[in-house]
N, C-alpha and C positions, 0 to 999 in steps of 0.2 A: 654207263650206268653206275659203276661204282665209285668216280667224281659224283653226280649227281646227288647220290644217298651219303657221301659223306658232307659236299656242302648244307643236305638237309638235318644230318643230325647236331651239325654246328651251330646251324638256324633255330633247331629248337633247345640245345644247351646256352644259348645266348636267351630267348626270351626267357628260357626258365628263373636264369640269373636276375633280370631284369625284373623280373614281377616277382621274386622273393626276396632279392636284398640289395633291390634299389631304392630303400627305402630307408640305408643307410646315410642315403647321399641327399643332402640337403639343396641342394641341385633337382633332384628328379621331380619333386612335388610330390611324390608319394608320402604316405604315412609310419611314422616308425613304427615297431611293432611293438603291441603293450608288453608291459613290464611282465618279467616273472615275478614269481613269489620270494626266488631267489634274490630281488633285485629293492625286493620292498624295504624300509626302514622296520627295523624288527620294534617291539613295545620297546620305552625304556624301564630301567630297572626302578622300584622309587628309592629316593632319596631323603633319606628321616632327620630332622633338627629340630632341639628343644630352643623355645623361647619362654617369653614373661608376655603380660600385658597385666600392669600393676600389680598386687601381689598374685595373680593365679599363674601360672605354667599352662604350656600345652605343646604336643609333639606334632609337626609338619612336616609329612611327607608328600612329594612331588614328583611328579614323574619327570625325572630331570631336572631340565634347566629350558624346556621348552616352552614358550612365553603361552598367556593366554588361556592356562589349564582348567576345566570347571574344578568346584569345589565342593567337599563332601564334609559335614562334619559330623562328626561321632563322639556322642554320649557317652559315659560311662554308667554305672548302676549305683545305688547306694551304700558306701562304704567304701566302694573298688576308685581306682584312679584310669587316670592316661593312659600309663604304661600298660595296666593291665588290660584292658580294653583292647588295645592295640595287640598286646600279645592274644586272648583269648579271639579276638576276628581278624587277624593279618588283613582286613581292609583293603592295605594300602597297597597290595600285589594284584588285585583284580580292576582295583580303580589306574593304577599305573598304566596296564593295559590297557586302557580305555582312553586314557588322557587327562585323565585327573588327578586332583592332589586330595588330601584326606587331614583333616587338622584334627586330634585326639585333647579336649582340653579338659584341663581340671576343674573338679568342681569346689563349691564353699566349703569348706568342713567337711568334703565327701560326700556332699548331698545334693540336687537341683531344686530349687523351688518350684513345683511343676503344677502346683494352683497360688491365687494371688494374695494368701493369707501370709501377714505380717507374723514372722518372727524374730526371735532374740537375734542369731544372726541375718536378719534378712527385714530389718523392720521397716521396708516401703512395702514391700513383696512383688516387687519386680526386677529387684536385682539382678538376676539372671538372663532376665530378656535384654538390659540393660548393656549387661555381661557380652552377651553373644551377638548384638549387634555392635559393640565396638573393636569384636575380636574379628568377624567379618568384613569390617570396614577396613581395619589396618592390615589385613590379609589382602582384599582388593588392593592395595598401592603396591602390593608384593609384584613385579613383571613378569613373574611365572604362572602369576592367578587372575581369573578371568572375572568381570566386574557384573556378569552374569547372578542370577538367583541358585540358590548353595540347594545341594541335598543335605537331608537332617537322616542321621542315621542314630539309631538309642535302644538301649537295652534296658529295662526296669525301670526303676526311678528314672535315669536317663534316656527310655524311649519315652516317658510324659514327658518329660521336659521338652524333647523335640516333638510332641505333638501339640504341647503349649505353646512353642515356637510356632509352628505353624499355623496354629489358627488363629492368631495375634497379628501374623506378620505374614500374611499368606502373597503378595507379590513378590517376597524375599526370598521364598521355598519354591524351589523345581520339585523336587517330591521329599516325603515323610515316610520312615521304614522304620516300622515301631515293632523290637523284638522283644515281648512277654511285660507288653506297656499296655497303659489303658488310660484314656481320657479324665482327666478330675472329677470329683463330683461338682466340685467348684462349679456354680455355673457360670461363672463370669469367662469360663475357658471352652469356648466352644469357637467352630470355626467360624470366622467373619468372612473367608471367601474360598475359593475351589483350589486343593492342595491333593494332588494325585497321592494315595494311601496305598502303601505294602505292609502289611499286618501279621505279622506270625506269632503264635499264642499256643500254648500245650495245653490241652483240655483235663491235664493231671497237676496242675501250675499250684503249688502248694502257698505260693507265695502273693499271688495276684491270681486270684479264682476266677477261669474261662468264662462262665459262666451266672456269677454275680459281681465280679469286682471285688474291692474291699469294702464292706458295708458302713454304714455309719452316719455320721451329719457331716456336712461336706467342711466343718472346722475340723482341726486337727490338733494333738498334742506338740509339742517341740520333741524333734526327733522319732517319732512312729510315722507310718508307712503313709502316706496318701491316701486318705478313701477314694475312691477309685469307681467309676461302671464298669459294667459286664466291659467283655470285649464286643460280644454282637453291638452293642447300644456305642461303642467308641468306632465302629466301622459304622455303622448308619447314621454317625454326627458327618461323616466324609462324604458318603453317597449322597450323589444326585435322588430327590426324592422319583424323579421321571426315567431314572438309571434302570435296562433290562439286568436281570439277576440270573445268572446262570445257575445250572442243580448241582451240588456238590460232586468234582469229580476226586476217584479217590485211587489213590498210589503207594504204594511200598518198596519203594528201588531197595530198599535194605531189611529186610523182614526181621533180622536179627539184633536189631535195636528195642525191641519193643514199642515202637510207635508206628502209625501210618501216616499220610498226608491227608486231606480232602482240601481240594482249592475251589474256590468261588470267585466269580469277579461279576463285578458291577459297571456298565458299559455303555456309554450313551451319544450322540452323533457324534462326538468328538474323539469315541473311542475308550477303551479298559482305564478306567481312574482307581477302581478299587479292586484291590486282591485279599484276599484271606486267607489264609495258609494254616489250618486247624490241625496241629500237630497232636492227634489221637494218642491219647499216654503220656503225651509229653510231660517235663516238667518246667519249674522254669527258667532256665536253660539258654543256651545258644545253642543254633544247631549246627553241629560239625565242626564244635570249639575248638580251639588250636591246643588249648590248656586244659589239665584237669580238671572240675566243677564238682563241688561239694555235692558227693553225691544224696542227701538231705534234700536237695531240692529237685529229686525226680531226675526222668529217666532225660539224654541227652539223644536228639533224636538225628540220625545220619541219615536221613533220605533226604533231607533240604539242606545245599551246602551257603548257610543265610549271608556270607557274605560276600558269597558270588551272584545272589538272588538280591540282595542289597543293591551293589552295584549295578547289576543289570537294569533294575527297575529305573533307578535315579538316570545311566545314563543313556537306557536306549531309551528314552520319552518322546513321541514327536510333539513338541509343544510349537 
Protein backbone atom coordinates (compact mmCIF):
# COMPACT_ATOMS: atom_id res chain seq x y z
CA UNK A 1 0.00 0.00 0.00
CA UNK A 2 2.47 2.55 0.63
CA UNK A 3 4.37 1.93 -2.98
CA UNK A 4 0.98 2.28 -4.22
CA UNK A 5 -0.07 5.89 -2.70
CA UNK A 6 3.32 7.17 -3.39
CA UNK A 7 3.40 6.04 -7.07
CA UNK A 8 -0.28 7.89 -6.99
CA UNK A 9 0.89 11.07 -5.57
CA UNK A 10 3.74 11.22 -8.24
CA UNK A 11 0.90 10.59 -10.86
CA UNK A 12 -1.05 13.55 -9.62
CA UNK A 13 2.24 16.12 -9.11
CA UNK A 14 3.21 15.22 -12.68
CA UNK A 15 -0.32 16.00 -14.19
CA UNK A 16 -0.56 18.97 -12.01
CA UNK A 17 2.80 20.13 -13.65
CA UNK A 18 1.62 19.34 -16.92
CA UNK A 19 -1.63 21.39 -16.98
CA UNK A 20 -0.12 24.42 -15.34
CA UNK A 21 3.04 25.04 -16.90
CA UNK A 22 3.26 23.13 -19.89
CA UNK A 23 2.42 25.86 -21.50
CA UNK A 24 5.69 27.06 -21.30
CA UNK A 25 6.73 24.55 -23.72
CA UNK A 26 6.23 25.35 -27.21
CA UNK A 27 6.06 21.63 -27.85
CA UNK A 28 2.85 21.00 -25.74
CA UNK A 29 0.28 22.90 -27.80
CA UNK A 30 -0.97 24.45 -24.85
CA UNK A 31 -1.61 28.15 -24.47
CA UNK A 32 0.79 30.62 -22.72
CA UNK A 33 -0.62 32.10 -20.03
CA UNK A 34 -1.81 35.88 -20.46
CA UNK A 35 0.26 38.56 -19.67
CA UNK A 36 0.37 40.26 -16.17
CA UNK A 37 -0.02 43.85 -15.59
CA UNK A 38 3.41 43.43 -14.52
CA UNK A 39 4.34 42.39 -17.95
CA UNK A 40 2.47 45.19 -20.00
CA UNK A 41 4.30 48.14 -21.86
CA UNK A 42 3.69 50.99 -19.25
CA UNK A 43 2.18 54.55 -21.28
CA UNK A 44 5.06 56.38 -22.67
CA UNK A 45 6.23 59.64 -21.14
CA UNK A 46 5.28 62.72 -23.86
CA UNK A 47 7.98 64.15 -25.49
CA UNK A 48 7.71 68.07 -26.26
CA UNK A 49 9.48 69.92 -29.40
CA UNK A 50 9.04 73.39 -30.87
CA UNK A 51 8.88 73.86 -34.48
CA UNK A 52 8.01 76.66 -37.30
CA UNK A 53 5.61 76.23 -40.25
CA UNK A 54 6.34 79.60 -41.95
CA UNK A 55 6.29 82.40 -39.77
CA UNK A 56 3.97 80.72 -36.82
CA UNK A 57 5.61 78.37 -34.02
CA UNK A 58 3.93 75.41 -32.35
CA UNK A 59 4.96 72.82 -29.51
CA UNK A 60 4.63 68.92 -30.35
CA UNK A 61 4.33 66.50 -28.12
CA UNK A 62 4.31 62.75 -28.59
CA UNK A 63 4.05 59.94 -26.96
CA UNK A 64 7.37 58.84 -27.74
CA UNK A 65 8.75 57.83 -30.62
CA UNK A 66 6.07 55.20 -31.23
CA UNK A 67 4.95 55.46 -34.92
CA UNK A 68 1.35 55.87 -35.98
CA UNK A 69 0.11 58.16 -32.85
CA UNK A 70 -3.55 59.94 -33.28
CA UNK A 71 -3.53 63.54 -33.15
CA UNK A 72 -4.96 66.27 -31.05
CA UNK A 73 -4.66 69.86 -31.59
CA UNK A 74 -5.07 72.59 -29.10
CA UNK A 75 -6.12 76.09 -29.41
CA UNK A 76 -5.11 78.72 -27.42
CA UNK A 77 -7.48 81.85 -26.33
CA UNK A 78 -7.09 85.31 -27.24
CA UNK A 79 -4.15 87.06 -26.27
CA UNK A 80 -2.54 83.84 -24.68
CA UNK A 81 -0.08 81.58 -26.72
CA UNK A 82 1.42 77.85 -27.15
CA UNK A 83 3.30 77.80 -24.29
CA UNK A 84 0.60 78.84 -22.26
CA UNK A 85 -1.94 76.73 -23.18
CA UNK A 86 0.03 73.80 -22.88
CA UNK A 87 1.08 74.94 -19.36
CA UNK A 88 -2.58 76.00 -18.15
CA UNK A 89 -3.98 72.06 -19.65
CA UNK A 90 -0.81 69.61 -19.55
CA UNK A 91 -2.90 67.96 -22.42
CA UNK A 92 -0.09 66.19 -23.36
CA UNK A 93 0.18 63.72 -20.20
CA UNK A 94 -3.28 62.18 -20.62
CA UNK A 95 -3.11 62.13 -24.48
CA UNK A 96 0.43 60.26 -24.03
CA UNK A 97 -1.32 57.77 -22.11
CA UNK A 98 -3.69 57.07 -24.53
CA UNK A 99 -1.42 57.15 -27.58
CA UNK A 100 -1.38 60.37 -28.82
CA UNK A 101 0.48 63.22 -29.74
CA UNK A 102 -0.95 66.93 -28.91
CA UNK A 103 0.39 69.79 -31.35
CA UNK A 104 0.00 73.42 -29.26
CA UNK A 105 0.17 76.02 -32.17
CA UNK A 106 0.42 79.78 -32.38
CA UNK A 107 -1.93 81.97 -33.31
CA UNK A 108 -1.75 85.40 -35.85
CA UNK A 109 -1.10 88.29 -33.49
CA UNK A 110 -2.54 86.14 -30.65
CA UNK A 111 -5.74 85.86 -32.16
CA UNK A 112 -7.87 82.94 -34.36
CA UNK A 113 -10.12 84.00 -37.02
CA UNK A 114 -13.09 82.08 -35.77
CA UNK A 115 -15.74 83.49 -38.31
CA UNK A 116 -14.93 84.41 -42.02
CA UNK A 117 -14.83 88.11 -41.82
CA UNK A 118 -11.87 89.78 -43.64
CA UNK A 119 -9.36 91.69 -41.59
CA UNK A 120 -6.30 93.92 -41.55
CA UNK A 121 -4.31 90.93 -40.49
CA UNK A 122 -6.40 88.34 -42.06
CA UNK A 123 -7.69 89.99 -45.32
CA UNK A 124 -9.22 86.65 -47.28
CA UNK A 125 -10.64 85.43 -43.67
CA UNK A 126 -9.59 82.08 -44.00
CA UNK A 127 -6.32 82.14 -43.09
CA UNK A 128 -6.42 80.18 -40.33
CA UNK A 129 -8.34 77.33 -41.75
CA UNK A 130 -5.70 77.57 -44.23
CA UNK A 131 -3.21 77.62 -41.43
CA UNK A 132 -4.24 74.46 -39.70
CA UNK A 133 -4.68 72.44 -42.60
CA UNK A 134 -1.22 72.76 -43.64
CA UNK A 135 0.12 72.31 -40.16
CA UNK A 136 -1.85 68.89 -40.13
CA UNK A 137 -0.78 67.88 -43.38
CA UNK A 138 3.14 68.37 -42.58
CA UNK A 139 2.44 66.70 -39.03
CA UNK A 140 0.93 63.56 -41.05
CA UNK A 141 4.43 63.03 -42.89
CA UNK A 142 5.78 63.10 -39.24
CA UNK A 143 6.35 58.75 -38.64
CA UNK A 144 5.24 59.08 -35.18
CA UNK A 145 1.65 60.78 -36.34
CA UNK A 146 -1.04 58.91 -37.74
CA UNK A 147 -2.77 60.24 -41.18
CA UNK A 148 -6.15 59.59 -39.32
CA UNK A 149 -8.85 62.69 -38.70
CA UNK A 150 -7.10 65.03 -35.55
CA UNK A 151 -9.08 65.91 -32.47
CA UNK A 152 -9.57 69.84 -32.06
CA UNK A 153 -9.23 70.78 -28.56
CA UNK A 154 -9.83 75.21 -27.72
CA UNK A 155 -10.30 77.23 -25.17
CA UNK A 156 -12.03 80.88 -26.00
CA UNK A 157 -11.27 82.55 -29.03
CA UNK A 158 -9.39 79.31 -29.52
CA UNK A 159 -12.25 76.66 -28.84
CA UNK A 160 -14.34 78.95 -31.99
CA UNK A 161 -11.65 78.47 -33.81
CA UNK A 162 -11.80 74.65 -33.43
CA UNK A 163 -15.35 74.61 -33.70
CA UNK A 164 -14.84 76.62 -37.00
CA UNK A 165 -12.60 74.10 -38.00
CA UNK A 166 -14.95 71.73 -37.61
CA UNK A 167 -17.70 72.44 -39.25
CA UNK A 168 -15.74 73.51 -42.32
CA UNK A 169 -13.79 70.58 -42.46
CA UNK A 170 -15.88 67.93 -40.57
CA UNK A 171 -14.17 64.53 -42.26
CA UNK A 172 -10.91 66.02 -40.90
CA UNK A 173 -12.23 66.18 -37.22
CA UNK A 174 -12.64 62.77 -34.91
CA UNK A 175 -14.24 65.19 -32.35
CA UNK A 176 -14.42 68.96 -31.26
CA UNK A 177 -13.93 70.04 -27.32
CA UNK A 178 -14.81 73.51 -26.98
CA UNK A 179 -13.87 75.02 -23.49
CA UNK A 180 -15.98 78.48 -22.78
CA UNK A 181 -16.18 78.72 -26.80
CA UNK A 182 -19.27 79.26 -28.81
CA UNK A 183 -20.17 79.12 -32.42
CA UNK A 184 -20.03 82.52 -34.63
CA UNK A 185 -22.84 84.43 -35.31
CA UNK A 186 -21.28 84.30 -38.75
CA UNK A 187 -23.63 82.24 -40.41
CA UNK A 188 -21.45 81.14 -42.92
CA UNK A 189 -19.89 78.97 -39.87
CA UNK A 190 -22.04 76.35 -39.21
CA UNK A 191 -21.58 72.70 -39.51
CA UNK A 192 -21.64 71.13 -42.96
CA UNK A 193 -21.48 67.63 -41.65
CA UNK A 194 -21.48 65.33 -38.18
CA UNK A 195 -18.45 66.22 -35.76
CA UNK A 196 -18.95 64.46 -32.19
CA UNK A 197 -19.22 67.80 -29.59
CA UNK A 198 -17.74 67.98 -25.90
CA UNK A 199 -18.77 71.45 -24.59
CA UNK A 200 -18.02 72.90 -21.29
CA UNK A 201 -19.21 76.32 -20.52
CA UNK A 202 -19.64 78.20 -16.87
CA UNK A 203 -23.05 79.65 -16.57
CA UNK A 204 -21.16 82.79 -14.69
CA UNK A 205 -18.72 83.15 -17.94
CA UNK A 206 -18.21 86.86 -17.78
CA UNK A 207 -16.57 86.86 -20.98
CA UNK A 208 -18.60 84.60 -23.49
CA UNK A 209 -22.29 84.82 -21.67
CA UNK A 210 -23.80 80.99 -21.24
CA UNK A 211 -26.64 82.00 -22.11
CA UNK A 212 -26.76 84.75 -24.99
CA UNK A 213 -23.33 84.72 -26.35
CA UNK A 214 -21.90 87.92 -27.32
CA UNK A 215 -24.61 90.00 -28.78
CA UNK A 216 -24.37 92.06 -31.77
CA UNK A 217 -24.31 91.90 -35.83
CA UNK A 218 -22.37 89.06 -36.64
CA UNK A 219 -19.58 91.79 -38.41
CA UNK A 220 -17.06 92.75 -36.01
CA UNK A 221 -14.50 95.51 -35.17
CA UNK A 222 -10.64 94.65 -35.68
CA UNK A 223 -9.50 93.20 -32.53
CA UNK A 224 -13.06 92.80 -30.06
CA UNK A 225 -14.19 89.71 -29.26
CA UNK A 226 -16.34 87.45 -31.69
CA UNK A 227 -20.07 87.95 -31.59
CA UNK A 228 -20.87 84.81 -30.60
CA UNK A 229 -24.47 82.43 -29.85
CA UNK A 230 -25.63 81.18 -26.78
CA UNK A 231 -23.93 78.13 -25.86
CA UNK A 232 -27.36 76.12 -25.88
CA UNK A 233 -27.81 77.41 -29.69
CA UNK A 234 -23.71 76.19 -30.54
CA UNK A 235 -24.60 72.54 -28.96
CA UNK A 236 -27.99 72.33 -31.08
CA UNK A 237 -25.87 73.45 -34.42
CA UNK A 238 -23.91 69.74 -33.31
CA UNK A 239 -26.94 67.75 -32.41
CA UNK A 240 -28.70 65.42 -34.58
CA UNK A 241 -32.10 67.14 -34.86
CA UNK A 242 -33.73 63.14 -34.28
CA UNK A 243 -30.89 62.92 -31.34
CA UNK A 244 -32.78 61.48 -27.82
CA UNK A 245 -31.71 64.34 -25.08
CA UNK A 246 -31.15 63.06 -21.76
CA UNK A 247 -32.44 65.51 -18.25
CA UNK A 248 -29.67 67.27 -16.89
CA UNK A 249 -27.68 65.16 -14.36
CA UNK A 250 -26.05 67.07 -11.75
CA UNK A 251 -22.62 66.63 -9.68
CA UNK A 252 -20.36 68.27 -7.22
CA UNK A 253 -17.20 65.90 -6.69
CA UNK A 254 -15.75 69.24 -5.03
CA UNK A 255 -18.46 71.33 -3.33
CA UNK A 256 -15.72 73.84 -2.36
CA UNK A 257 -15.07 75.40 -5.65
CA UNK A 258 -18.10 77.15 -5.87
CA UNK A 259 -19.46 75.59 -8.85
CA UNK A 260 -21.48 72.29 -9.76
CA UNK A 261 -21.68 70.23 -12.86
CA UNK A 262 -25.10 69.20 -14.85
CA UNK A 263 -24.24 67.02 -17.99
CA UNK A 264 -26.52 66.25 -20.79
CA UNK A 265 -25.90 64.28 -23.75
CA UNK A 266 -27.56 63.88 -27.13
CA UNK A 267 -27.52 60.32 -28.35
CA UNK A 268 -28.64 58.62 -31.43
CA UNK A 269 -28.31 54.94 -33.20
CA UNK A 270 -24.94 55.53 -33.48
CA UNK A 271 -24.47 56.49 -29.99
CA UNK A 272 -23.48 59.86 -27.48
CA UNK A 273 -22.35 62.66 -30.12
CA UNK A 274 -23.07 65.36 -27.84
CA UNK A 275 -22.11 66.26 -24.27
CA UNK A 276 -22.70 69.47 -22.32
CA UNK A 277 -20.88 70.03 -19.31
CA UNK A 278 -22.75 73.22 -17.70
CA UNK A 279 -20.43 74.26 -15.16
CA UNK A 280 -22.99 76.20 -12.58
CA UNK A 281 -20.81 79.27 -11.37
CA UNK A 282 -18.37 78.86 -13.44
CA UNK A 283 -16.45 81.30 -14.92
CA UNK A 284 -14.50 81.50 -17.98
CA UNK A 285 -12.08 79.35 -17.03
CA UNK A 286 -10.53 76.02 -17.63
CA UNK A 287 -11.44 73.56 -15.30
CA UNK A 288 -8.70 72.13 -13.11
CA UNK A 289 -6.02 74.74 -14.70
CA UNK A 290 -2.51 73.74 -14.08
CA UNK A 291 -1.81 77.61 -13.93
CA UNK A 292 -3.12 80.43 -12.08
CA UNK A 293 -6.20 82.39 -13.97
CA UNK A 294 -7.03 85.88 -13.48
CA UNK A 295 -9.33 85.55 -11.06
CA UNK A 296 -11.70 88.62 -13.12
CA UNK A 297 -12.96 85.99 -15.02
CA UNK A 298 -14.79 84.01 -12.48
CA UNK A 299 -14.67 81.16 -10.34
CA UNK A 300 -12.33 78.03 -11.79
CA UNK A 301 -14.31 75.03 -11.25
CA UNK A 302 -12.51 71.48 -10.00
CA UNK A 303 -15.23 68.97 -10.22
CA UNK A 304 -14.36 68.54 -14.11
CA UNK A 305 -10.63 67.72 -14.54
CA UNK A 306 -11.22 69.29 -18.65
CA UNK A 307 -8.25 67.81 -19.78
CA UNK A 308 -8.56 64.56 -18.97
CA UNK A 309 -12.44 64.90 -20.06
CA UNK A 310 -10.87 66.42 -23.37
CA UNK A 311 -8.80 63.53 -24.06
CA UNK A 312 -11.11 60.86 -23.04
CA UNK A 313 -13.80 62.17 -25.42
CA UNK A 314 -11.46 62.61 -28.65
CA UNK A 315 -9.87 59.17 -27.92
CA UNK A 316 -12.31 56.69 -26.56
CA UNK A 317 -14.92 57.40 -29.82
CA UNK A 318 -16.08 54.35 -31.44
CA UNK A 319 -16.21 55.83 -34.90
Amino acid sequence: MPRVRTVAVLLLVALALTGCGGGDDPESGAAPPPASASTTTPPADPVCAGGTLGPRSYVLCTAGDAPGQGLIVALHGRGASAAEMQAMTALEVPAAAAGYAVVYPDALVGAWGDDTFPTDSRPVGDEDIVFLDSLVDALHSDPRIGDGPVGLVGFSNGAGMALRYAAERPDAVRAVVSVAGQLPRDPAVRPTGRVPLLCLHGDADPIRPYATGNPGAPTRVQGQSTPTLSTPETVAAFARPDATHSAPEASDPEPGDGTSVLTEHWSDEDGTRVVLQTLVGGGHTWPSAHTALDPGFGNVSHDVDAGAEAVTFVTDLDL
